[in-house]
C-alpha positions as CSV (number, residue, x, y, z in Angstrom):
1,X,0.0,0.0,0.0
2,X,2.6,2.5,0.4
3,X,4.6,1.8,-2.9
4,X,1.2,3.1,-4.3
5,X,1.3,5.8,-2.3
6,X,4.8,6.7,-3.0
7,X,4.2,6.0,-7.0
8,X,1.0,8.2,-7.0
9,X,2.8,11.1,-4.6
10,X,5.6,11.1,-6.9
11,X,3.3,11.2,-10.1
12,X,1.5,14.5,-8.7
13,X,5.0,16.1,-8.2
14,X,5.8,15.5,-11.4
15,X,2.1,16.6,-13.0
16,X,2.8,19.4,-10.4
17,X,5.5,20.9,-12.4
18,X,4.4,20.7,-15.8
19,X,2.1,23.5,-17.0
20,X,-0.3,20.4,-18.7
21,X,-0.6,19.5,-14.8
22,X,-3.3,22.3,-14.4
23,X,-5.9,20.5,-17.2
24,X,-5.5,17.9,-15.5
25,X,-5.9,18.7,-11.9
26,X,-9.4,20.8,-13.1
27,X,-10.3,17.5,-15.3
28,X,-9.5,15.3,-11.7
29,X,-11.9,18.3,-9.7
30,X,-14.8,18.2,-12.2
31,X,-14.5,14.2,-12.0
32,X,-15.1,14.8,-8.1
33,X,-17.3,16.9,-8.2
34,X,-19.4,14.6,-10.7
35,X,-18.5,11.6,-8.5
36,X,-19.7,13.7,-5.3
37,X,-23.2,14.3,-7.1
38,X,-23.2,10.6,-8.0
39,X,-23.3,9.3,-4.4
40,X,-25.4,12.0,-2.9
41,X,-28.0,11.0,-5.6
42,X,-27.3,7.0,-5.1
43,X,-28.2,7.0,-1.2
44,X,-31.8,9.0,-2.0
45,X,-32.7,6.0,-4.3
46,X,-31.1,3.8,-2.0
47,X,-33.5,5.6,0.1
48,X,-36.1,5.3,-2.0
49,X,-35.6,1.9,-3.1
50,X,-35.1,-0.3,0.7
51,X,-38.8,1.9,1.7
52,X,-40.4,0.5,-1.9
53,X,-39.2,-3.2,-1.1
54,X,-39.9,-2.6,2.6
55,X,-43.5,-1.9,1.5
56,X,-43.4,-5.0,-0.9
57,X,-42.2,-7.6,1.8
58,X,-44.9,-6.4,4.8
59,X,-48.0,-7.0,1.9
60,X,-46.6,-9.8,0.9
61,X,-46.3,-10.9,4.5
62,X,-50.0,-9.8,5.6
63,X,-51.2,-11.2,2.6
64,X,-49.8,-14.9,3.3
């Protein structure tokens, strides 16, 4: 785990450096940011979808 670390440290210094760093460190925050939108929407469905089968499984049981 920390060879990965130390590869992936060392690979920022280097995009750090290098003026073609900057696209990419605003491509890596707008992935993020999509990615941070992506699991705030996933747990309301979540949300949504446990109360749906919730509902499902207690008709099912009154109904047996």
């Amino acid at each position: 785990m920390g060879n990965i670390l130390l590869k992936l440290h060392l690979k920022f210094q280097d995009l750090m450096t290098r003026e073609q760093g900057q696209e990419l460190t605003e491509f890596a925050m707008t992935v993020a940011l999509v990615a941070l939108g992506a699991t705030a929407g996933m747990q309301s469905l979540a949300s949504g979808v446990n109360t749906t089968l919730m509902t499902i499984s207690s008709t099912l049981s009154s109904s047996l």
